[in-house]
C-alpha positions in Angstrom: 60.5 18.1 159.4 64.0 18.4 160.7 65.2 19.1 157.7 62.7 21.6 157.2 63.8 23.1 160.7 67.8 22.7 159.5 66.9 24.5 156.7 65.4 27.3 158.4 68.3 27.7 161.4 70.6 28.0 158.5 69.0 30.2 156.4 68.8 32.5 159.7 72.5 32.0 160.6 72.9 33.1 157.2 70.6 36.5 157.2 72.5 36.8 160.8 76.1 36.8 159.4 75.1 39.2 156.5 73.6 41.9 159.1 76.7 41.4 161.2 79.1 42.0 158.5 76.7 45.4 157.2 76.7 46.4 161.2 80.7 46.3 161.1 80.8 47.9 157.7 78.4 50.4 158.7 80.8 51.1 162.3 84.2 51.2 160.2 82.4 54.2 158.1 81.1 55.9 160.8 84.7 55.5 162.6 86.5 56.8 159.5 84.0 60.0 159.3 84.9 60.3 163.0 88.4 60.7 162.7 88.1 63.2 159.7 85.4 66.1 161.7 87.8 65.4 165.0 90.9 66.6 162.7 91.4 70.5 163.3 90.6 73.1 160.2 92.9 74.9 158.7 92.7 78.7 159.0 91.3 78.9 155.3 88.5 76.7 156.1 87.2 78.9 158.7 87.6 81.8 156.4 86.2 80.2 154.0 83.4 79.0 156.8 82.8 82.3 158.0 82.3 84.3 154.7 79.7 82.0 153.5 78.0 81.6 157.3 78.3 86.0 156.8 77.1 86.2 153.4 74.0 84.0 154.0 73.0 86.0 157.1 73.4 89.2 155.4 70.7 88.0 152.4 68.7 86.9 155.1 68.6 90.1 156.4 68.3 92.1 153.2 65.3 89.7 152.2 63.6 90.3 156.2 64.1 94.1 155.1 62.7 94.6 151.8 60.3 91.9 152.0 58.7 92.3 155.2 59.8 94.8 157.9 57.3 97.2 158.3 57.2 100.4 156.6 58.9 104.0 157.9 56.6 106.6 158.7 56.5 110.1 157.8 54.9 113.5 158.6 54.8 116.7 157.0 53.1 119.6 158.5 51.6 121.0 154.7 48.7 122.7 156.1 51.3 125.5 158.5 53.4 125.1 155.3 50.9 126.5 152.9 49.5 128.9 155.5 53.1 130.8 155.6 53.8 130.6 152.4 50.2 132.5 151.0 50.9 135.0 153.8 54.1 135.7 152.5 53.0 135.6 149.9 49.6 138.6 150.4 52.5 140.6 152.6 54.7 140.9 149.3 57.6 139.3 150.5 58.1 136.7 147.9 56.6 137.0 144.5 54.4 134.7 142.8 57.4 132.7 141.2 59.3 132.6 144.4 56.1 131.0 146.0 55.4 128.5 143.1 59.2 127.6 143.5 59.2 126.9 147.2 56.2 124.6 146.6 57.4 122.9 144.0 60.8 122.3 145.9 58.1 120.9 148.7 56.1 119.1 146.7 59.8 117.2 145.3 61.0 116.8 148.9 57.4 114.6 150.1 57.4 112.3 147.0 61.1 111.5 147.1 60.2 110.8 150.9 56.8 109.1 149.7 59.0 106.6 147.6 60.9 105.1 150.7 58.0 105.5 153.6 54.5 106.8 154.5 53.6 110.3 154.5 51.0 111.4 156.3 49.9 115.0 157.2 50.5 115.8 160.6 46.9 116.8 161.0 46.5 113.3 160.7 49.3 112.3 163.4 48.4 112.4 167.3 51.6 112.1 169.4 55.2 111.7 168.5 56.8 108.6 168.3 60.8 108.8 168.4 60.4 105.9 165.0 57.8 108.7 163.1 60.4 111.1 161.0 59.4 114.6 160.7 59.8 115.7 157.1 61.5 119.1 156.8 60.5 121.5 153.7 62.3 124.3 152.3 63.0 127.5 154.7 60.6 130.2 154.8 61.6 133.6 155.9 60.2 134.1 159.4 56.9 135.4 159.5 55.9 137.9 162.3 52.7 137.1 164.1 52.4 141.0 164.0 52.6 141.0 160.3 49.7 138.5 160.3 47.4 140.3 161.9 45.6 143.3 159.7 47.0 146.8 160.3 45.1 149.3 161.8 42.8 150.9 159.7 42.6 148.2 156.9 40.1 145.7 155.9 40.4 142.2 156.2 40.3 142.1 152.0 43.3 143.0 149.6 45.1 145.3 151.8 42.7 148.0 151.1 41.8 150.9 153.7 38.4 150.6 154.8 35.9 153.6 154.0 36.5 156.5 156.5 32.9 157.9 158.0 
């Protein structure tokens, strides 16, 4: 039975030893990894340190952007658009290809917009919100609320003078 127990106390003095001498090898790494991070970097290091920190933040932010930042918004006011343009249109102050022109130029302008953000009418739109762009069509020539209005003595068809009795 001693021998038993001799065998044992040695056989743990041995396992002892062998952790002690992986504990010290262990603490002379660590000490030597020490001593290298506590040396100063050289200049190109930190360039080198910065670009890469810059160049990851920057794809972070171009992924957060296209992948899932919310999209712009847009209006377009098409229904005052249209509404100037046909009276300009009955008052002969643009001709029929002038007109088809201007729409077509407005129709360009909302689905290059429609490509890159929503576009809603404003009829659609209550309130103004200063991140809601206002889409701007082609210039028409002013319009007169005068001119809107039928002239005196004319019908509210065509222009035409209504029947004298």
């Amino acid at each position: 039975m001693e021998e038993n127990r001799e065998n044992n106390e040695v056989k743990q003095k041995s396992k002892v030893s062998r952790l002690s001498q992986k504990a010290q090898e262990i603490r002379q790494k660590s000490k030597s990894v020490a001593t290298a991070e506590g040396s100063r970097l050289s200049p190109s290091d930190w360039v080198k340190i910065v670009t890469i920190n810059a160049l990851i933040t920057l794809g972070i932010l171009l992924l957060y952007h296209v992948k899932f930042a919310p999209p712009s918004v847009s209006i377009v006011d098409l229904k005052g658009y249209l509404a100037n343009l046909q009276s300009l249109y009955l008052q002969g102050k643009i001709t029929q290809e002038e007109a088809k022109e201007k729409l077509d130029k407005a129709i360009d302008i909302i689905q290059r917009e429609a490509k890159n953000a929503v576009v809603f009418s404003s009829d659609v739109v209550f309130g103004r919100n200063n991140k809601v762009k206002k889409l701007e069509l082609p210039e028409l020539p002013e319009v007169s609320s005068s001119s809107l209005a039928p002239k005196h003595g004319e019908s509210q068809q065509e222009g035409t003078k209504a029947p004298e009795k």
